[in-house]
DRENDO-1510 file (C-alpha; in Angstrom, 1 decimal, always signed):
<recs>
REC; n; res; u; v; w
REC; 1; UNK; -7.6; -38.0; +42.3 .
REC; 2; UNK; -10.7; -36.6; +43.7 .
REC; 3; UNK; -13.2; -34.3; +42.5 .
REC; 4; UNK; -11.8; -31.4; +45.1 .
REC; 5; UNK; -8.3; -32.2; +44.0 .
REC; 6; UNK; -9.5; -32.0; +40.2 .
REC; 7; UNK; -11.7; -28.3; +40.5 .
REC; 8; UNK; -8.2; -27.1; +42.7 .
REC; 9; UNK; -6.4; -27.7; +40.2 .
REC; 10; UNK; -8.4; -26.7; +37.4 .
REC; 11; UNK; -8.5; -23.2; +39.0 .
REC; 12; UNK; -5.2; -22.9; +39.5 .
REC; 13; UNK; -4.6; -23.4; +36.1 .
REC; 14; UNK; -7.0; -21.1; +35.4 .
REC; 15; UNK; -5.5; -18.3; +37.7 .
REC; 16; UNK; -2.3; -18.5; +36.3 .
REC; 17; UNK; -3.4; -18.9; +32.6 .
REC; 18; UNK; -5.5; -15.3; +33.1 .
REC; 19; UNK; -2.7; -13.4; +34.5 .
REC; 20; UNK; -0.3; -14.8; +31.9 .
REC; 21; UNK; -3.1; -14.5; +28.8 .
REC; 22; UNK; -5.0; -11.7; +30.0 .
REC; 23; UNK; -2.9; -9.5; +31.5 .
REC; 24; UNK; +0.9; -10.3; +30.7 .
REC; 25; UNK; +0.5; -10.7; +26.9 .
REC; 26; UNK; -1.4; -7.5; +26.1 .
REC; 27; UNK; +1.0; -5.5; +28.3 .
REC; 28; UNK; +3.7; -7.4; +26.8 .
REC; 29; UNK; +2.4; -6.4; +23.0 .
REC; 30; UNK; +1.3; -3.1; +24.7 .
REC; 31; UNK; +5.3; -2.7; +25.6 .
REC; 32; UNK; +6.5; -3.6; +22.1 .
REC; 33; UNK; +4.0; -1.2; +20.1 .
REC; 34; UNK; +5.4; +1.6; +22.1 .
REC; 35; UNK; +8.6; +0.5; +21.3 .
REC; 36; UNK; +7.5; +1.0; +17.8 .
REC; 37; UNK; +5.2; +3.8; +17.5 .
REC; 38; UNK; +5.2; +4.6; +13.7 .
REC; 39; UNK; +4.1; +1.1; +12.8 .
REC; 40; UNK; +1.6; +0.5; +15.9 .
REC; 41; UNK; +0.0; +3.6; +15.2 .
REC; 42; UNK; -0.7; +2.7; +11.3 .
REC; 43; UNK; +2.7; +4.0; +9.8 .
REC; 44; UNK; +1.0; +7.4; +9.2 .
REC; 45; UNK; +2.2; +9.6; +7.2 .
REC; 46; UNK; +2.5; +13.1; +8.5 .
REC; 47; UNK; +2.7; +16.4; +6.9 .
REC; 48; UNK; +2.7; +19.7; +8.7 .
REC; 49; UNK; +1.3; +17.8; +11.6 .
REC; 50; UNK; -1.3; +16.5; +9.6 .
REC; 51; UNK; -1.7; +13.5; +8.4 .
REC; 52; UNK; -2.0; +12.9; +4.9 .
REC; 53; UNK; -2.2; +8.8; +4.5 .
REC; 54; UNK; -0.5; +6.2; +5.6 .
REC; 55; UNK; +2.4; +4.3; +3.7 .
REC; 56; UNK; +0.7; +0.4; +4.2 .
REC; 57; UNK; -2.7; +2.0; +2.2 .
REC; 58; UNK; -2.6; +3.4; -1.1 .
REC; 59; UNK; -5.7; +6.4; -2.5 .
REC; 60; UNK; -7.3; +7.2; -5.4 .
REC; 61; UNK; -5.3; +9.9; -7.3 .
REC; 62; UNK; -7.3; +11.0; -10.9 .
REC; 63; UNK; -5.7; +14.1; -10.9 .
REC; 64; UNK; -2.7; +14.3; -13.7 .
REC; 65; UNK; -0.5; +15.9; -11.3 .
REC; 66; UNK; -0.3; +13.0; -8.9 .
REC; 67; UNK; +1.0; +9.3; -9.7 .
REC; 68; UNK; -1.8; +6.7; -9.8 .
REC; 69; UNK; -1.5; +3.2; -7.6 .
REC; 70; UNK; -3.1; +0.1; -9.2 .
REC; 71; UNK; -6.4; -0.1; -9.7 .
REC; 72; UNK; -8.4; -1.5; -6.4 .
REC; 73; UNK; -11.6; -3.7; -6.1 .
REC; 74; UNK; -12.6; -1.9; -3.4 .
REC; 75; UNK; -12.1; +1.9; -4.0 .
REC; 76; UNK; -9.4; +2.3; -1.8 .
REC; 77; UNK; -11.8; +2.0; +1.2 .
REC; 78; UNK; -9.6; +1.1; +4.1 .
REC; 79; UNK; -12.7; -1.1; +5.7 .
REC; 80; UNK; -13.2; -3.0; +3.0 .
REC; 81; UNK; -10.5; -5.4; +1.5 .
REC; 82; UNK; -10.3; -8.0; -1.4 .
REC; 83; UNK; -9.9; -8.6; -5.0 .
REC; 84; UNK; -12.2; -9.1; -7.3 .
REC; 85; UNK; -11.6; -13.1; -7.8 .
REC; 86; UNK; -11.9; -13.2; -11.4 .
REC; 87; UNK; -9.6; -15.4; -13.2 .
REC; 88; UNK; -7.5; -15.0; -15.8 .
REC; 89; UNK; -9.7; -16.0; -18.4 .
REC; 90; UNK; -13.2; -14.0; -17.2 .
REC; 91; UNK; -14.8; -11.8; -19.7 .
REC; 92; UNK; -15.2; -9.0; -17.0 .
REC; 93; UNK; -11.7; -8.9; -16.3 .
REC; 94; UNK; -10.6; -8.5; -19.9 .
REC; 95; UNK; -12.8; -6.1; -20.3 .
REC; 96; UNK; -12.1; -4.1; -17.0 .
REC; 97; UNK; -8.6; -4.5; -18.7 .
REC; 98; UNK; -9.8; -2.8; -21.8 .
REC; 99; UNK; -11.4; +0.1; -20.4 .
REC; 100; UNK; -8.3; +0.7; -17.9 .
REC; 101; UNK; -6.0; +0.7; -21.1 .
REC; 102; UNK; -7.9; +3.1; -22.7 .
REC; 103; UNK; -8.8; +5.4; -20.1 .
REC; 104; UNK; -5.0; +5.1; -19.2 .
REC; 105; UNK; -3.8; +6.1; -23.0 .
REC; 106; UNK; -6.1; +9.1; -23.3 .
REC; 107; UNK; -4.9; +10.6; -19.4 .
REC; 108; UNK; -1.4; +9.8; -20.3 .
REC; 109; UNK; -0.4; +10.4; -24.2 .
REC; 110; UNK; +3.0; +11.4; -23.6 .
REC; 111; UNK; +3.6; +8.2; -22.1 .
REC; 112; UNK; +6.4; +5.6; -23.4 .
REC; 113; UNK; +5.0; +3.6; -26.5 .
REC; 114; UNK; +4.6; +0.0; -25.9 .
REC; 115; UNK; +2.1; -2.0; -23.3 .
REC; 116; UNK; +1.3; -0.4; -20.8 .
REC; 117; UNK; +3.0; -2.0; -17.1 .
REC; 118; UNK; +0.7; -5.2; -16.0 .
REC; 119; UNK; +0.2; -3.4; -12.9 .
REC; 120; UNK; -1.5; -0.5; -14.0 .
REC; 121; UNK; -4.7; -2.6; -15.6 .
REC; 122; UNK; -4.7; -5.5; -12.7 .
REC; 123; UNK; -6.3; -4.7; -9.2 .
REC; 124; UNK; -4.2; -5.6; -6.3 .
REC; 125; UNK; -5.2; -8.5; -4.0 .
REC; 126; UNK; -6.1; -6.8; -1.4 .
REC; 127; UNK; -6.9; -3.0; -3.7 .
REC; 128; UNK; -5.0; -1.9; -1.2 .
REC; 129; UNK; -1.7; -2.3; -2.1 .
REC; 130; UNK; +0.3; +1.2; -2.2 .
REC; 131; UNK; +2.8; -0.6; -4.2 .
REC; 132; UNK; +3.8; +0.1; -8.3 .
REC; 133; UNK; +6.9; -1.0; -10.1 .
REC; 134; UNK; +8.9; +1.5; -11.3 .
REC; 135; UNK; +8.5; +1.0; -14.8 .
REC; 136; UNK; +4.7; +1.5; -14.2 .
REC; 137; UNK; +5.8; +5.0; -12.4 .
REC; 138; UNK; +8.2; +5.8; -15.1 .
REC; 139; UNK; +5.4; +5.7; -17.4 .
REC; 140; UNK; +3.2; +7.9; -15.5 .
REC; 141; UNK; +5.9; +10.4; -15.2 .
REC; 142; UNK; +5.8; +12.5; -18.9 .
REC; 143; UNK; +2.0; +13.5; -17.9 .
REC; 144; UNK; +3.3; +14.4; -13.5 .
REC; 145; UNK; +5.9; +16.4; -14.7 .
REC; 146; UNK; +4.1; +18.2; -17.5 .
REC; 147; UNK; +1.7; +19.0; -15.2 .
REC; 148; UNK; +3.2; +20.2; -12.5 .
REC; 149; UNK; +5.9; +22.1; -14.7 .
REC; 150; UNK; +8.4; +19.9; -13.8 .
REC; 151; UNK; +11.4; +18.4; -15.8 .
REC; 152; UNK; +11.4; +15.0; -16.2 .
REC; 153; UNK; +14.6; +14.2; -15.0 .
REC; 154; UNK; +13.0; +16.0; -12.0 .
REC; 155; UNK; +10.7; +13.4; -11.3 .
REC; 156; UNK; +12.5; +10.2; -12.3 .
REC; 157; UNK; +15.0; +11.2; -9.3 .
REC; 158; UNK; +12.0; +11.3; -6.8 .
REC; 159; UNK; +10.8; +8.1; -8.6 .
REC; 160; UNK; +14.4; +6.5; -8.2 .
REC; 161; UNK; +14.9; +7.8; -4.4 .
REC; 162; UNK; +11.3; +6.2; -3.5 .
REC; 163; UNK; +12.3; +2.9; -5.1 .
REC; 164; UNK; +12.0; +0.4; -2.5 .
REC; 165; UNK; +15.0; -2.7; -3.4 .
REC; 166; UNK; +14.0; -6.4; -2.2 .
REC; 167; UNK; +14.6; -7.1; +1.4 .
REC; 168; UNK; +18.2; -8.8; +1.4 .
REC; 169; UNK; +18.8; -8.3; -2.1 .
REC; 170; UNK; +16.5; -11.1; -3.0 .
REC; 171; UNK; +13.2; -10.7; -1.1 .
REC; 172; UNK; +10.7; -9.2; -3.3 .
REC; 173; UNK; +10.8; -6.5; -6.1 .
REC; 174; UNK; +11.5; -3.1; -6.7 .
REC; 175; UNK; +9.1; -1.3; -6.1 .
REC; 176; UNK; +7.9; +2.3; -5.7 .
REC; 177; UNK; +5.3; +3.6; -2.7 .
REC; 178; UNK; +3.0; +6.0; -4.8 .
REC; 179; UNK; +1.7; +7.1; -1.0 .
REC; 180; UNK; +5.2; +8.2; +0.0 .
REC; 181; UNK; +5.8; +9.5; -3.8 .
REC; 182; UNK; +2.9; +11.7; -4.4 .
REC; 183; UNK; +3.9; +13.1; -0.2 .
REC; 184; UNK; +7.4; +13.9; -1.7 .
REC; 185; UNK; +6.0; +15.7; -5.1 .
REC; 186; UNK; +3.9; +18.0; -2.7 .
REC; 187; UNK; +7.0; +18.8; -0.8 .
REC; 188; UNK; +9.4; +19.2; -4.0 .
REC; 189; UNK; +6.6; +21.6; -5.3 .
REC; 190; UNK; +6.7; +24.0; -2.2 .
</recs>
């Protein structure tokens, strides 16, 4: 083959690779996160045509009338992701442990006796995660519904209709999306 044979078709190749690359893909992903907007724009959660949050992210609640997500690494920052990396046997984490325990029994003493749920003194992966299991909800719910005057069969019901069931039965755990939860205690106070 010679060299003008070889550079012809190198630019072909290259022609066809940047329309198919460069201009078919995006429109094609463009065409499928229109098809979906909800997710492509973040999964946002709106209220009053506002938006409060988004369901993939969970935030720092410290006030008693909201339910808390796991504890985060990275203060909830959205540009900013990660764990702390600290094994199960490292001093800081026990500690951190500690001090969550205690913090978390003094903001919550009409809480169930027993441990407290693994997921309310352990940081997320990512400290991101919007995710709690119920039983780390159900706990938190003696000091939501005391104060915001609630009955606490009140807010078990919102905590059972947010209770997100493993994909297929199988995929996953239950779990509840404090995001979506605390969005629906706002509403049932109104």
């Amino acid at each position: 083959m010679t060299l003008g044979k070889q550079l012809w078709a190198a630019t072909k190749a290259l022609l066809v690779l940047t329309v198919l690359l460069g201009v078919g893909y995006p429109l094609a992903m463009t065409a499928v996160a229109r098809a979906l907007p909800a997710q492509a724009d973040g999964s946002m959660i709106v209220v009053d045509g506002r938006p409060v949050g988004s369901s993939l992210l969970g935030q720092d609640a410290t006030d008693p009338q909201w339910f808390q997500a796991r504890p985060s690494a990275s203060d909830y920052s959205g540009d900013t992701s990660g764990g702390s990396n600290w094994g199960p046997n490292a001093p800081e984490l026990a500690q951190q442990i500690t001090e969550r325990e205690t913090a978390l029994r003094a903001a919550n003493p009409d809480a169930p006796a027993g441990p407290i749920p693994a997921d309310a003194l352990t940081a997320s992966s990512s400290g991101l995660d919007p995710h709690i299991s119920p039983a780390y909800a159900a706990w938190q719910a003696p000091r939501v519904a005391k104060a915001r005057g609630l009955s606490l069969e009140e807010v078990t019901r919102l905590i059972e209709d947010h209770t997100q069931h493993p994909a297929l039965g199988l995929l996953g755990t239950d779990r509840v999306n404090v995001t979506e939860l605390n969005v629906a205690l706002a509403a049932a106070a109104r």
